[in-house]
N, C-alpha and C positions, 0 to 999 in steps of 0.2 A: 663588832670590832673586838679583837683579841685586846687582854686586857693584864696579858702576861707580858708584853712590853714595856720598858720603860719610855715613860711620856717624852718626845723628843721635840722641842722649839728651835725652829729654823728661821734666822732672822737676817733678811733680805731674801725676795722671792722677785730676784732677776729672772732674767733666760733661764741661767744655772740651778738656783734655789726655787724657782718655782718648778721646773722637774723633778727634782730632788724631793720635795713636799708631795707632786703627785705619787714617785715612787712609794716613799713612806707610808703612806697613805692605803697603798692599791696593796702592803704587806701587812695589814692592818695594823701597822703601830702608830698610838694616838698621838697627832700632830696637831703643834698649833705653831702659827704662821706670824711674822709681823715683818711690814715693810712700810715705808714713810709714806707710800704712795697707794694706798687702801683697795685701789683700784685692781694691782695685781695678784689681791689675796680673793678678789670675789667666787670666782671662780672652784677655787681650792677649798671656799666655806659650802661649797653646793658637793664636793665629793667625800666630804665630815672633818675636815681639817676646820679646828677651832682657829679663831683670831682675836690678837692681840692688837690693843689699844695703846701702847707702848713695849718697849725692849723690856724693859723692867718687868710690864705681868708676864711676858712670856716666858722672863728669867724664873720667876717666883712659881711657875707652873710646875715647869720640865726640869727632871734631874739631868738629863742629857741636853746642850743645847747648843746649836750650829752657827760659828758668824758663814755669810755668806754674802760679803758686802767688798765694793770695788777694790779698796786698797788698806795700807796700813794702817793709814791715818783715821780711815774710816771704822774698820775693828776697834781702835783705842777710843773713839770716842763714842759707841757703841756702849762698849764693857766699861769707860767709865762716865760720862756724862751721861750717856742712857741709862748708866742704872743695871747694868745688868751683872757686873761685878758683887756690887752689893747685895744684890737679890737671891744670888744662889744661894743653894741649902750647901751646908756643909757634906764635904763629898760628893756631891755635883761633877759630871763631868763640864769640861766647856772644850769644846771641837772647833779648831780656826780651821777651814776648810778653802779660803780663798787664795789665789795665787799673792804671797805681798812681800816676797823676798826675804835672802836671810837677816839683813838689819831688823825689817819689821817684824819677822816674827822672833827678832831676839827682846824689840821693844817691847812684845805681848806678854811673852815668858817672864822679861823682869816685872812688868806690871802686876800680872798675876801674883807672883813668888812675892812681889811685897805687901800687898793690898789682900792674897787671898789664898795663904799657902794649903789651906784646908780644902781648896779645888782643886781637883784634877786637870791640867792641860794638856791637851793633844795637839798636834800640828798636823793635820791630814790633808792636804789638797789634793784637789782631785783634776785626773785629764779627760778630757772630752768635750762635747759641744751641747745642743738641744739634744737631739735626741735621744744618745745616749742619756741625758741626765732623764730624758722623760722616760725611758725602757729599763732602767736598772743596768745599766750596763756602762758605767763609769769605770776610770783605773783610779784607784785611792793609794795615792803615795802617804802612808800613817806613821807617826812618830810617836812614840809617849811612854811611859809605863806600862809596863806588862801589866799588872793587877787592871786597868782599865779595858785589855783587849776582851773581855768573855762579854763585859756589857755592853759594848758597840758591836761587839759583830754581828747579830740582829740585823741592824741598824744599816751596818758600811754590807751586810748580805743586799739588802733590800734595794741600797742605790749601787753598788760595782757590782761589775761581772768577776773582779778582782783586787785586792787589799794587799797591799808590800807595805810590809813592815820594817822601814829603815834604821829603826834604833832611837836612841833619846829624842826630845823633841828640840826642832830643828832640821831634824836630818829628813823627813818626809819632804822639808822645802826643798831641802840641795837639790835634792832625787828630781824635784819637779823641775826645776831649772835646766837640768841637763836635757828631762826629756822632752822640754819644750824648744828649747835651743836646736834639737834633733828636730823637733814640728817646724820649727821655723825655718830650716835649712831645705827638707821635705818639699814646703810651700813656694819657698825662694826658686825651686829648683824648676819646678811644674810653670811659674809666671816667666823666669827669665824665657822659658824654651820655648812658649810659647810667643813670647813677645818678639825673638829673635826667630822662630818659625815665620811669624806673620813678615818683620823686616825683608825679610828674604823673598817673598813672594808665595811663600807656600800656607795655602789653606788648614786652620787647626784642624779641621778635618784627620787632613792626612796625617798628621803626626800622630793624631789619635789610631787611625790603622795602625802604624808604624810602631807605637810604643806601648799596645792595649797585649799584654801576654809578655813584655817584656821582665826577665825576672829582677832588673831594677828599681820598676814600678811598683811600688807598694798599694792595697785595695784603698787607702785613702787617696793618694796622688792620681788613680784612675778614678773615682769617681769626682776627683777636683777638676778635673781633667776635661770630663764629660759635661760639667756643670758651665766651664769655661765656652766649651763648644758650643754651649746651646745659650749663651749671653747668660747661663744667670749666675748673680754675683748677692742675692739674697745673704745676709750674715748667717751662717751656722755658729763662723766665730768671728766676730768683728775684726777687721784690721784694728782697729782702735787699741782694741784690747789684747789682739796678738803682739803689738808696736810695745805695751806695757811690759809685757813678760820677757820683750827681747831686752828692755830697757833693764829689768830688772836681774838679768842673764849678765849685760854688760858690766852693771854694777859691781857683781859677785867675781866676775872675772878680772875686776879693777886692773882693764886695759890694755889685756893682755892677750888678748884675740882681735887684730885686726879685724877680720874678716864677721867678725862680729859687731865693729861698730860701723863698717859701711853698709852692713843689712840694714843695722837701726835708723841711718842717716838717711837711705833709701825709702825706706816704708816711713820715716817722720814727715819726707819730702808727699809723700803718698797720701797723708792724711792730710797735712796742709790745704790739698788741695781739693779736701772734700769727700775723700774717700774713707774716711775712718768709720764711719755706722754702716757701709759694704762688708763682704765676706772678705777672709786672708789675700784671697784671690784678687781683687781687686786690687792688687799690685799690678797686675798684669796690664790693666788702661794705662796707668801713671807710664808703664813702661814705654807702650806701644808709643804714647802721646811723644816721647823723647827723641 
């Protein structure tokens, strides 16, 4: 293992964070891992990713270290009941990388700023699903200080195919918001047509001939597309957590896109009913069921 990297701790090893750890990994930069649920770090201790017994040693390990946990609420108590605020070394970076909107990551920044102005914070969240996170091939919306950009690039090399640097931190969330609002519309657009294909009497099939080469169709919406046609509705990315992002879109828009809070109201209606640990797609049942 390369040993000219700096030690990078990733804490939470979801779907997301656990590909994220294999990339790291697979660029030889020393990784060590910690998640409440020990089980989804085993794995990752057999490809030389160290593990953590709490947030705290991981903090205390790694100069570099990633939240990668569901929401806001959960980053702040993380960095401070976990311990992991206190634990960094001075000049530490600390990387929030998780989607948790711009209120939370403004609660992070003042957290930081007051409890630990000697660390560096980044706001980097990133787009994509499994795969991507497991191939290096994530998009990294990054926000922070320059002087920090030469020691994560490594780093943000090893998990994106690409890094956008939006400006102070903060602004890597905006950036994320808009292009997930864009995902979400994408998605919306792929379930409604299908559902209104089938209404009509026409086989997904055929729209799939019909709309496969179309320059409207984007290579994601064709292969959501295809996955639909063939029943499978397996998460890449949860509606659950797609429902979250839209939610946290709505927020930032405070009410001012209609047609953004009948998606929300639509895909809330969706999980309700059971389909939230299904893929985005799985709007498409809820629809057809109507």
């Amino acid at each position: 293992m390369a040993h000219d990297h700096e030690p990078v701790a990733i804490l939470g090893v979801g779907t997301m964070g656990h590909g994220m750890a294999t990339s790291a990994l697979r660029a030889g930069i020393p990784t060590m891992v910690w998640n409440r649920s020990q089980e989804a770090t085993r794995d990752l201790a057999k490809l030389g990713a160290e593990v953590a017994q709490t947030a705290e040693d991981a903090a205390r390990w790694a100069t570099i270290v990633i939240t990668m946990v569901t929401d806001a609420d959960a980053v702040v108590s993380v960095a401070g009941e976990g311990g992991v605020l206190a634990a960094l070394a001075p000049g530490a970076i600390l990387v929030q990388m998780s989607t948790i909107g711009v209120a939370g990551i403004e609660r992070v920044a003042a957290m930081v700023a007051a409890e630990r102005p000697d660390v560096i914070l980044l706001d980097a969240p990133v787009s994509g699903s499994k795969d991507p996170a497991e191939n290096g091939q994530l998009t990294i919306f990054a926000s922070g200080p320059d002087e920090a950009r030469p020691r994560v690039t490594p780093l943000f090399d090893a998990l994106g195919q690409r890094t956008i640097w939006a400006g102070t931190v903060g602004a890597g969330t905006r950036l994320k918001l808009v292009a997930n609002t864009w995902l979400a519309f994408a998605a919306e657009a792929v379930s409604a047509s299908v559902a209104l294909a089938q209404g009509l009497g026409l086989e997904t099939e055929r729209l799939v001939d019909t709309l496969i080469g179309n320059p409207l169709m984007s290579p994601w919406q064709e292969a959501k597309l295809h996955r639909i046609a063939n029943g499978e509705f397996s998460a890449q990315f949860a509606l659950s957590l797609a429902l979250k992002d839209v939610l946290l879109a709505q927020e930032a828009a405070d009410g001012r896109l209609g047609v953004l809070t009948c998606l929300a109201e639509e895909w809330q209606q969706a999980v309700e009913q059971g389909l939230g640990h299904q893929d985005v797609t799985a709007v498409t049942l809820w629809l057809e069921q109507q």
